[in-house]
C-alpha positions as CSV (number, residue, x, y, z in Angstrom):
1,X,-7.1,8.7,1.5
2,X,-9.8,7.6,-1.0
3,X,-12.5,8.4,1.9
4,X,-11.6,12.0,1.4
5,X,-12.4,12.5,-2.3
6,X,-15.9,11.1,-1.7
7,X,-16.5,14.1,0.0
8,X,-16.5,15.8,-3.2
9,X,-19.1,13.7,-4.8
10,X,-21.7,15.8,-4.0
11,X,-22.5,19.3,-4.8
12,X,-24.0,20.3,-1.2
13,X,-22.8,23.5,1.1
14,X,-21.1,22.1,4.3
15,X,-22.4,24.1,7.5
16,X,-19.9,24.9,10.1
17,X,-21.2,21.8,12.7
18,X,-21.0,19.8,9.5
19,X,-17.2,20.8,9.3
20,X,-16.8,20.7,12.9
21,X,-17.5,16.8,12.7
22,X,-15.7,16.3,10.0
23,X,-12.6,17.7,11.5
24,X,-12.9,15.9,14.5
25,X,-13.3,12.5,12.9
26,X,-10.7,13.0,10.8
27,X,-8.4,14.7,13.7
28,X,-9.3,11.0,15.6
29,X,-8.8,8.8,12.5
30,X,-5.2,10.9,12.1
31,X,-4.3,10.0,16.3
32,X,-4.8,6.0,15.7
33,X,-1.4,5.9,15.7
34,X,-0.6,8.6,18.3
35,X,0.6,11.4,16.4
36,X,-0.8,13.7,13.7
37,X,2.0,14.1,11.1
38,X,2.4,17.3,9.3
39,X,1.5,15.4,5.8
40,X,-1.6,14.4,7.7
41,X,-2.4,17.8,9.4
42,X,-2.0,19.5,5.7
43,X,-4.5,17.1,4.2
44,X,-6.9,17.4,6.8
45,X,-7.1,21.5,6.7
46,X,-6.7,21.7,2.8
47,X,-9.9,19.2,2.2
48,X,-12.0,21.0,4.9
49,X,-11.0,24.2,3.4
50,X,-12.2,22.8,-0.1
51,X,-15.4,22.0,0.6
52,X,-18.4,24.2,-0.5
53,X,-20.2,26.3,2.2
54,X,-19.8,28.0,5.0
55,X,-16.8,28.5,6.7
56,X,-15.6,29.4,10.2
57,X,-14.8,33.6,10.3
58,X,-12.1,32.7,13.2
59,X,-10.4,29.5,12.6
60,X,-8.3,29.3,15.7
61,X,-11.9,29.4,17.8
62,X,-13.7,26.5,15.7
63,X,-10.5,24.8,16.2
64,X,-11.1,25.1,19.8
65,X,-14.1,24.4,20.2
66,X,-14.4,20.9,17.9
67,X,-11.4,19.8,20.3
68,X,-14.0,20.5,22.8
69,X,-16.6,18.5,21.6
């Protein structure tokens, strides 16, 4: 997705409720269709786990809670 590598165009530190959002637009972008692929889920984690900044200490929790949300 070209959408993704903008993401990258800036040199900025993502916060935690900035990655939070992220994931759950891009978890609701990937359900359109009604089902998250694993090609889908892979690129999802690997380009929130790319970005600069913070990052959740307990990945299984922030998962939970942005499903939350």
């Amino acid at each position: 997705m070209e959408i993704l590598s903008d993401l990258f165009k800036e040199k900025i530190k993502w916060t935690e409720n900035e990655l939070s959002a992220l994931l759950y637009i891009l978890t609701y972008q990937a359900k359109i269709d009604g089902n998250i692929d694993e090609e889908e889920s892979k690129l999802i984690w690997n380009t929130i786990d790319a970005l600069p900044g913070e990052k959740p200490a307990n990945w299984d929790v922030f998962t939970k809670n942005t499903s939350n949300k």
